[in-house]
Every structure is written in C-alpha cells, then in structure tokens.
N, C-alpha and C positions, 0 to 999 in steps of 0.2 A: 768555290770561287766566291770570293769577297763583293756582295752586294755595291753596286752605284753610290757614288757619297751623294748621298740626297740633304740639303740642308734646308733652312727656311728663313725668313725676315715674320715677325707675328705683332706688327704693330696694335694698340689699342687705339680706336679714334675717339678718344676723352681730350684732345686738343691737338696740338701741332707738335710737330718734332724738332728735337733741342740739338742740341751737339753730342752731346750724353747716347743718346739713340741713332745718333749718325757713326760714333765712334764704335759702336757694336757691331751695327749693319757692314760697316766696311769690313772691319773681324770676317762674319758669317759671310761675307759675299766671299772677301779672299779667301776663305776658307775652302768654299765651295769650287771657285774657278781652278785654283793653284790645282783641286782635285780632278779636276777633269769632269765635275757632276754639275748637279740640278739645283739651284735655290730656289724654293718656292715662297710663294706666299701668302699669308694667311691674315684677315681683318680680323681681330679682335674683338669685337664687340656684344659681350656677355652682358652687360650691364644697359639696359637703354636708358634711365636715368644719367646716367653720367654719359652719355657718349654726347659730342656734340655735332652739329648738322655740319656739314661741310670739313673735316675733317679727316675722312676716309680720304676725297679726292686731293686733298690739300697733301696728304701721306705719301700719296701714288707720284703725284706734281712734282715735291722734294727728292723724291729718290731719283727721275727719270733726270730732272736736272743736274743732279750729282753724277749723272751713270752709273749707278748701281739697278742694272738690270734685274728684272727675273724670270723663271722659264712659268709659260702656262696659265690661265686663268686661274684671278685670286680666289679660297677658299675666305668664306664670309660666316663665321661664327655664328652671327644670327640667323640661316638656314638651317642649320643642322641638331634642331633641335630634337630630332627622330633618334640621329645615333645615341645622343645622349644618352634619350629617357630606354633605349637599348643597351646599353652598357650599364645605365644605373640598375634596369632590371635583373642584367645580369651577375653583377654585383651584389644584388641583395639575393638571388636566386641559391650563390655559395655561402652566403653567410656572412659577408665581408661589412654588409652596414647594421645600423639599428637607428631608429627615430628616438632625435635627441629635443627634449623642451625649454635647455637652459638658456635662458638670456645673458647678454654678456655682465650684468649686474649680477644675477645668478651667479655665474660662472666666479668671478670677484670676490660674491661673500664666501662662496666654496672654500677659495683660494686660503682669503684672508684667515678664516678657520682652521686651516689645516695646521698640524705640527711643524712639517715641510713644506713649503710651498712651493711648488712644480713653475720653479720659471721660466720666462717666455724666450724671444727670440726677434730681432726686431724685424716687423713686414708679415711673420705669422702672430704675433700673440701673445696670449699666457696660454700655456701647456693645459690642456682640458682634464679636466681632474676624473673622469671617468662618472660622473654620476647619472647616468643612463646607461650606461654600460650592460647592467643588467636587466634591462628593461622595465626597470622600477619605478618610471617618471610615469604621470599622465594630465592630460591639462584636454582643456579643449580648444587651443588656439593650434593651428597648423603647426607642426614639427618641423625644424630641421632634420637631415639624412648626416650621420658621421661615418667615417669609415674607419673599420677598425685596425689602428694603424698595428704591424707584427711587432712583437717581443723576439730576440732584439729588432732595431729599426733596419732596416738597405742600409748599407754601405758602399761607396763606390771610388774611383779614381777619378777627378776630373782631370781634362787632357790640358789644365794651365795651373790648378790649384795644388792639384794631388792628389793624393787618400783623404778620403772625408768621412769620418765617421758619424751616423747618423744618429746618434744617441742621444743627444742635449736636441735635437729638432722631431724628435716622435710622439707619439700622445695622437688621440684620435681626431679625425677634424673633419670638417662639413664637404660634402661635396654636392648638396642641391640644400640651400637655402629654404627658410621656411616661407620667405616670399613665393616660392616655386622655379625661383631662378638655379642655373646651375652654376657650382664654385668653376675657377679658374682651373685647381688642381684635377678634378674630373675632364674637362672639357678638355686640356692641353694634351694628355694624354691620350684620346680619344681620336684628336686631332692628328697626332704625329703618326700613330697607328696607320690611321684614314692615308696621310700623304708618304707612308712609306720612309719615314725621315731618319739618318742614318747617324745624325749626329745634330744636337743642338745647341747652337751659341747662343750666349744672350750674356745680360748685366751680370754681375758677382749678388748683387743684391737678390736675385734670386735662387743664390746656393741652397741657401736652407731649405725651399722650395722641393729639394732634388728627390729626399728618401721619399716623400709623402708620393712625387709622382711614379718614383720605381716601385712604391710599393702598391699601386694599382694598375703597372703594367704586367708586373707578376700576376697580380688577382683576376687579369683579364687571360694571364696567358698571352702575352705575347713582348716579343724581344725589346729591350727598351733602346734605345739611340745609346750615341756615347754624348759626353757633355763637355763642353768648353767653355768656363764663366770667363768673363771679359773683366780685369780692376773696372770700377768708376771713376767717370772726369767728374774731376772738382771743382765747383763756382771759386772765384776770390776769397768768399767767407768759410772755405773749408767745406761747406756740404756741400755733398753729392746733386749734381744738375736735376732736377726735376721740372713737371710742368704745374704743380703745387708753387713753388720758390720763383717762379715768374722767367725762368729760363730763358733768352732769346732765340725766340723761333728762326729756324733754316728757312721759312719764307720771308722772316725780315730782313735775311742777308741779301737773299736773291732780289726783292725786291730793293733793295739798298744801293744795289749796284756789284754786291760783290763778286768775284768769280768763284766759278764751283772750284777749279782749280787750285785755288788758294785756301778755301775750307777745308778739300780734303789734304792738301796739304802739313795742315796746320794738325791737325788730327793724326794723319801717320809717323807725323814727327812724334805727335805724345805717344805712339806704338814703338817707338824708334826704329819706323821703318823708313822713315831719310831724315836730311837733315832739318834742323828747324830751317823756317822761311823758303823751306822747296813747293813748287806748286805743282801740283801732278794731277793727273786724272786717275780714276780707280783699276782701270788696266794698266796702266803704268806699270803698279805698284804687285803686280801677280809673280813675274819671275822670282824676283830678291822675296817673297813672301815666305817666312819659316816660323809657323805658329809655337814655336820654341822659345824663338826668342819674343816672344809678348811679354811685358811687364806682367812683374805678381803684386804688385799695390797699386793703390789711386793713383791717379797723376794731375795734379793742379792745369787749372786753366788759367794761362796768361790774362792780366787786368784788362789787356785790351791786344786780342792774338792779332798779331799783321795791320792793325789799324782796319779789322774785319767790322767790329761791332757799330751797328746802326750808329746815328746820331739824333 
C-alpha cells in the first residue's frame, strides 16, 4: 500500500517572499491537497549570517493570507543540529566523505590548469576537480567535509521535467562547511527523511541540486521522495524573480491593498490553471488541478499583472 503524499513548503528566511516562491508554494500545496495528503513545513535557516530578523514570521503571515495552509508544527532547521552532526557521522562512518582544504581560489587555479576543465553548473559551481580526494591535502586551517559523489551520478525522472540524467552535475561537494556550518545538500535530506516526505516540489533552479541529494539518501539508506521542479517566473528584464534582484515582496501587495485573490489568481493563470484576470482562492483551484498539465518553461511576468504592483 502506497505511503500518504506527504509534501512540504521549505522556506529560507534571508528576506521576504516574492511571486517566484508563491508560484511554487501554490504547485506544492495543490499538489498535496488534490492528494488527499499532508504539506508540511519547514524554516530554513542554515545560514545565521544571512537570515534576517523578522522574516520567518513575515513567511508564516504571507502564506496564512494567501490560504495556503499547512498541517502540523513548523520544523526549524536551526534545532536540528544533533541529526545533522548524526548523519554526517554516519556518512563518514561508510566511507562516503573525506576532509577537503581547497579554497575556491584553490579550486580555480586547479581548474585553470587542467587540460580539461570540469565545468560547472549554474547555483552549484565549478565541478571539484578531486584534489583531496585522496587524502593528500593537509593545512592547518579547519577542513571542509565533501561527499563522495558515485561514478556514474543518480539519475531520475522528474514528475514535470522527465528523465534527468545526472552526469554533467556530479563531482564531489561539501556537505558541512569549514566554518562548521552544515551545506543545504546534507541538511534537506536529513530533513525530508525526518518529516516522512513523499514527494518534493520546489523552483526548476534547483534540478541540478537533485542527484547530489539522491545520492546521500542512498548513502543513508533510505527511500528518496519523488520530485516535481516548478519552470521559473520571470521579472520584465528576463531573469528569474529573486530576493537578490529586488523582487516585490507578497507583503507589499498585502499591505498595498491588494487582494490575495487576485495574486493568486494572476499566478494560476501563468500555471494555465484558469484564465488570465480570474481571481480565486487556493482551494478554488484543487478540483481542475492536473500537475500534467504544468508548463515546461519560464513564464514571463506581466510589466505590471492586474494593476497588482505597489505604487
């Protein structure tokens, strides 16, 4: 019998949430209702440098206003620093990591040197040329942890993309920093384990993301989710929404005066789940929901959607 669709919303709170991250959330929520299951959710906050103060409750605010619900108290990244450093032991336990000393300068003149240069991948990197590999490095400054990604890499299906083959995104890479911080690719995995999660949506930006984390659910021994990447919404000037690029926040519409209605509206329309200019609420939009029919590229953001945007 086929486990509960369990799914999740994994906000960062490094600022406020854009349209970009409301367009995914609705994805993953319909995803989960249309199932009959569970969305949970998870605060992200690996990084305390980057996180900023007020921004977890500002995450929670935006959603409850949208109605995108979710079941259960939120899981909070920064407690669970215990699984971690339990899975990273367990990790190094089979053999799966080694302590790496290369700086990204390091890493660069590596590069530069080589006959072929192992290139990168945009959001991971330049492809790690292996020089700890053998455990040849020694310094005295604290170590990164790498994990040693398999020959060949995971390969999978995503359930909006398709067959992804993992070969141009493999090469070894960090999963506890030499600050002593843990990588994203350790910890999400960790996480999904922990909350049971049966399937994960998120951005297409994070495909690449995909083999490195199936390849440390295998290493952990345990079943990975399935995965749904979401295209990205596009600013006017062509790139992708971020909170880098000055995005306008889902709290400046609400406070604007706008209706959630008409946000999400405007957003299921770029899903072509109704028409443009329809205004809906996110249960609405659950019956007619068939993650089928989801676009397989970006979709531009109108210069100015419904006459939404602040003034």
């Amino acid at each position: 019998m086929a486990s509960p669709y369990r799914g999740r919303f994994a906000p960062s709170p490094t600022g406020p949430l854009h349209l970009g991250h409301l367009r995914t959330f609705l994805v993953a929520w319909l995803r989960a209702r249309k199932a009959g299951g569970s969305i949970l959710m998870r605060m992200e906050d690996l990084d305390p440098p980057r996180v900023v103060a007020g921004a977890a409750e500002a995450i929670y605010r935006d959603l409850e206003w949208l109605g995108l619900s979710w079941d259960g108290e939120a899981m909070v990244q920064s407690d669970r620093t215990a699984a971690y450093e339990e899975a990273l032991s367990r990790l190094e336990s089979s053999g799966h990591l080694y302590p790496c000393i290369c700086s990204r300068k390091d890493i660069a003149a590596a590069i530069a040197g080589a006959s072929s240069a192992p290139h990168g991948v945009e959001g991971l990197g330049v492809r790690y040329p292996g020089t700890c590999r053998d455990g040849s490095g020694s310094s005295s400054k604290p170590p990164s942890i790498r994990f040693r990604m398999p020959e060949p890499p995971p390969t999978f299906v995503d359930e909006n993309a398709g067959p992804v083959d993992g070969h141009d995104w493999g090469g070894d890479f960090v999963v506890r920093r030499a600050d002593g911080l843990f990588a994203y690719q350790l910890a999400v995995v960790v996480d999904d384990i922990a909350q049971g999660i049966t399937e994960v949506v998120r951005g297409a930006d994070l495909l690449p993301s995909t083999p490195r984390q199936l390849a440390i659910f295998a290493a952990l021994g345990a079943t990975p989710p399935a995965f749904l990447h979401v295209p990205l919404l596009l600013g006017t000037d062509g790139r992708r929404l971020s909170k880098r690029f000055g995005s306008v926040a889902i709290g400046d519409y609400r406070e604007g005066g706008a209706a959630p209605q008409a946000l999400v509206g405007m957003l299921a329309a770029s899903l072509g789940l109704v028409a443009p200019g329809a205004e809906v609420m996110p249960e609405e939009l659950i019956p007619p929901f068939d993650a089928a029919l989801l676009p397989k590229e970006p979709a531009p953001l109108a210069p100015s959607p419904g006459g939404l945007l602040p003034s």
